[in-house]
C-alpha positions in Angstrom: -41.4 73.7 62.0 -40.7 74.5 58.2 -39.1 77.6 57.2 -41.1 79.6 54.9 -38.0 78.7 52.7 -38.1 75.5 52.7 -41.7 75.2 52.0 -40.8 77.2 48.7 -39.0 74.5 47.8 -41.4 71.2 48.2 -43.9 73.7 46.9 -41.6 74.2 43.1 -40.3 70.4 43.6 -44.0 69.1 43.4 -45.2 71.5 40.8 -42.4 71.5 37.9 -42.5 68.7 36.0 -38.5 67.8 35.3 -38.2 68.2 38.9 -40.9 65.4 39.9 -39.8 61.9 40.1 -42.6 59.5 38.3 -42.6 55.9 36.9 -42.6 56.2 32.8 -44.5 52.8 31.2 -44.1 51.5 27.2 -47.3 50.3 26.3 -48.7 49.2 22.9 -50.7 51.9 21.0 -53.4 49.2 19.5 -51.8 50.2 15.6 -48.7 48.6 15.7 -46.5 50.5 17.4 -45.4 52.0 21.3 -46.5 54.9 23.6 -44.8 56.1 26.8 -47.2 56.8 29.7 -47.3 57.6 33.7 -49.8 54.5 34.2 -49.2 51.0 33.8 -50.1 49.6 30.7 -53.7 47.7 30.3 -54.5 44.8 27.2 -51.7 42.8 25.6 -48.3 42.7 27.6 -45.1 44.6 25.7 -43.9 42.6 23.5 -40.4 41.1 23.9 -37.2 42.9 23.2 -36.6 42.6 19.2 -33.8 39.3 18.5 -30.3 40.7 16.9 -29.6 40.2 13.1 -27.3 37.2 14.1 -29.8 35.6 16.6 -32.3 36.0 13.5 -29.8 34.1 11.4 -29.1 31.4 13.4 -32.9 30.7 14.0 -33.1 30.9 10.1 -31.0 28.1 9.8 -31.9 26.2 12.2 -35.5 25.9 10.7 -33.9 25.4 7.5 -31.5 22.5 8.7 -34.9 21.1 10.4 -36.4 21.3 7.2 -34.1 19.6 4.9 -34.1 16.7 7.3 -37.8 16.4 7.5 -37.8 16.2 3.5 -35.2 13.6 3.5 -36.9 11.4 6.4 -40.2 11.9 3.9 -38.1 10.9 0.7 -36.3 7.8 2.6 -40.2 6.5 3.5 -41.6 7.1 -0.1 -38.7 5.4 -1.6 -38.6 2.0 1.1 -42.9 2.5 0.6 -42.1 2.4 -2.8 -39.8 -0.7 -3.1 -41.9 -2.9 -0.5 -45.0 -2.5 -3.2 -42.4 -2.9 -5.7 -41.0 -6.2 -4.5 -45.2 -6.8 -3.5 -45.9 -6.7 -7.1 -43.4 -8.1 -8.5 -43.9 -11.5 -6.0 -47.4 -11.7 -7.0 -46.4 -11.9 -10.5 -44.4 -14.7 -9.9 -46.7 -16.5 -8.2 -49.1 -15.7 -11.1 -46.8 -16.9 -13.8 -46.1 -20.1 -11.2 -49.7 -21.0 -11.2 -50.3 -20.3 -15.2 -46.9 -23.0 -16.0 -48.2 -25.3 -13.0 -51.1 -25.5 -15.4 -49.8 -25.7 -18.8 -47.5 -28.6 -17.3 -50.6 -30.8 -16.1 -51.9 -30.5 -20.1 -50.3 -33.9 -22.1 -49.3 -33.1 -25.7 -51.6 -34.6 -28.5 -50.2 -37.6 -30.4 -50.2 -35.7 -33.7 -49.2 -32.3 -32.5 -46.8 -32.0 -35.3 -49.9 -32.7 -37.7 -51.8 -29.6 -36.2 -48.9 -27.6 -35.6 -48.0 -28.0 -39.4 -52.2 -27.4 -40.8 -51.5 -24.1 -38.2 -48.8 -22.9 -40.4 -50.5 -23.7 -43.8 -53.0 -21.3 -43.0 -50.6 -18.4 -41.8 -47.7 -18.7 -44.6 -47.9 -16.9 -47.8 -46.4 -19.8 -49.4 -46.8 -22.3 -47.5 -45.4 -25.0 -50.3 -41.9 -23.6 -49.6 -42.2 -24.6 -45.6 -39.6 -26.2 -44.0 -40.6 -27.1 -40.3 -37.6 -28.4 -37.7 -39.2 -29.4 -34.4 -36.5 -28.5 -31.9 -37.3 -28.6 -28.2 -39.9 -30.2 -26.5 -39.5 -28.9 -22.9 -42.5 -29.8 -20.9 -46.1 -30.8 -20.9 -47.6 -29.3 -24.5 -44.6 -26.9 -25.1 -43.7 -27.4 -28.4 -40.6 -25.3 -30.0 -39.4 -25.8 -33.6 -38.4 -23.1 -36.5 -40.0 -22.7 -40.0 -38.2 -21.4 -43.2 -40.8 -20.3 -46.3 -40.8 -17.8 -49.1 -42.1 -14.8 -48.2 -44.1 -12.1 -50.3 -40.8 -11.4 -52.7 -40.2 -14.9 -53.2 -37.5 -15.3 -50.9 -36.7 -17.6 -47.9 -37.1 -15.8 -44.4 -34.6 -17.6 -42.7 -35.0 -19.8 -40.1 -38.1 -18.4 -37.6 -38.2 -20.3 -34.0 -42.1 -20.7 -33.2 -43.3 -21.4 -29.8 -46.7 -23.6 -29.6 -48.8 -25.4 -26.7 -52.1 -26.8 -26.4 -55.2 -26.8 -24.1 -57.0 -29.7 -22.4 -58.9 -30.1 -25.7 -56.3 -31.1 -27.5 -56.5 -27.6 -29.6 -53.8 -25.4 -29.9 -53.7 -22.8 -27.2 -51.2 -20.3 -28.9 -49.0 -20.0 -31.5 -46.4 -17.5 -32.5 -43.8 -17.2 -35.0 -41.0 -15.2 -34.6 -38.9 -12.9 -36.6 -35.5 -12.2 -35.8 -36.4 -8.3 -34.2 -40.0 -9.9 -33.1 -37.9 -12.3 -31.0 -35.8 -9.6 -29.3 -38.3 -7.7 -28.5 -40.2 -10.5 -26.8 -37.6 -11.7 -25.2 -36.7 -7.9 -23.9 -40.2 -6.5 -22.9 -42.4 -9.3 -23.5 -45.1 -10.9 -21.0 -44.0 -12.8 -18.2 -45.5 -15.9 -19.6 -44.0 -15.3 -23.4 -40.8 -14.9 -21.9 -41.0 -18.0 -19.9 -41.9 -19.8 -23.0 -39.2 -18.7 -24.8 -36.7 -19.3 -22.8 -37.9 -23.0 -21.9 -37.3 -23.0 -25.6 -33.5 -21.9 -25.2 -34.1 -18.4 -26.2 -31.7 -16.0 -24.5 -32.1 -12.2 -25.2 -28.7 -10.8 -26.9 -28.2 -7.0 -27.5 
């Protein structure tokens, strides 16, 4: 049996609010931030405690240290990408140039090449009284490699000019080229694969 005492006291225990005993829940508010209330919280679950500054900075360079290693795996396959089409291209050049010299080989030089070699530089020399034609070097097939000397527009001797020549199954001339002493550098330097070819089976070496 309670004491009318005692009953005083549930009775003010139950009623005042800082001396109840209830279970306090942090929920989201829906706007971004938190609200404390009596009931458990309903929707999305609290989010996890916040990181410290330094557990933030070590993620940070984690990421960071990820990152720079995928950029260098990507560089290291664009640059071995790179050099296989590279070394692609480059062989298929050479089997180009191959097949285009494998050709010029098979054709036999005419008899009197010198004949149309010489009629070829009549027509292109200003003076072409003053020629002086050395045939040099015949290397293969209708290669033909010599050097002309004429007067040029002043009236003086150009020097010495190496000119490479071959023919085609006709029996025509297939090319022709003088060259001056910077044209030949040139050629020799950043000329097509075939002209360089040419020139060197002439003996042409590039100097700087």
């Amino acid at each position: 049996m309670r004491t009318p005492l005692a009953t005083l006291t549930l009775t003010l225990a139950l009623s005042l609010p800082g001396l109840a005993r209830a279970d306090v829940y942090k929920c989201l508010d829906g706007k971004g931030g938190s609200v404390q209330q009596d009931r458990p919280c309903t929707g999305s679950p609290q989010p996890a405690p916040s990181r410290s500054t330094t557990d933030k900075a070590n993620t940070t360079q984690a990421d960071q240290q990820r990152w720079n290693a995928f950029l260098a795996q990507e560089r290291a396959a664009k640059q071995a990408a790179a050099l296989v089409e590279q070394k692609s291209a480059e062989q298929s050049r050479r089997e180009a140039l191959e097949m285009v010299l494998a050709g010029l080989k098979q054709i036999p030089r005419p008899a009197d090449y010198q004949a149309r070699i010489d009629a070829m530089l009549v027509r292109m020399l200003k003076d072409p009284d003053s020629r002086k034609v050395a045939f040099t070097v015949l290397p293969w097939g209708s290669l033909v490699c010599g050097t002309v000397n004429a007067r040029n527009g002043f009236g003086g001797y150009t020097g010495a000019q190496p000119f490479v020549a071959y023919f085609d199954t006709q029996g025509g001339i297939g090319d022709f080229k003088v060259y001056p002493a910077k044209e030949l550098k040139t050629a020799l330097l950043i000329g097509e694969d075939l002209e360089q070819q040419l020139l060197r089976d002439c003996g042409y070496r590039y100097t700087p």
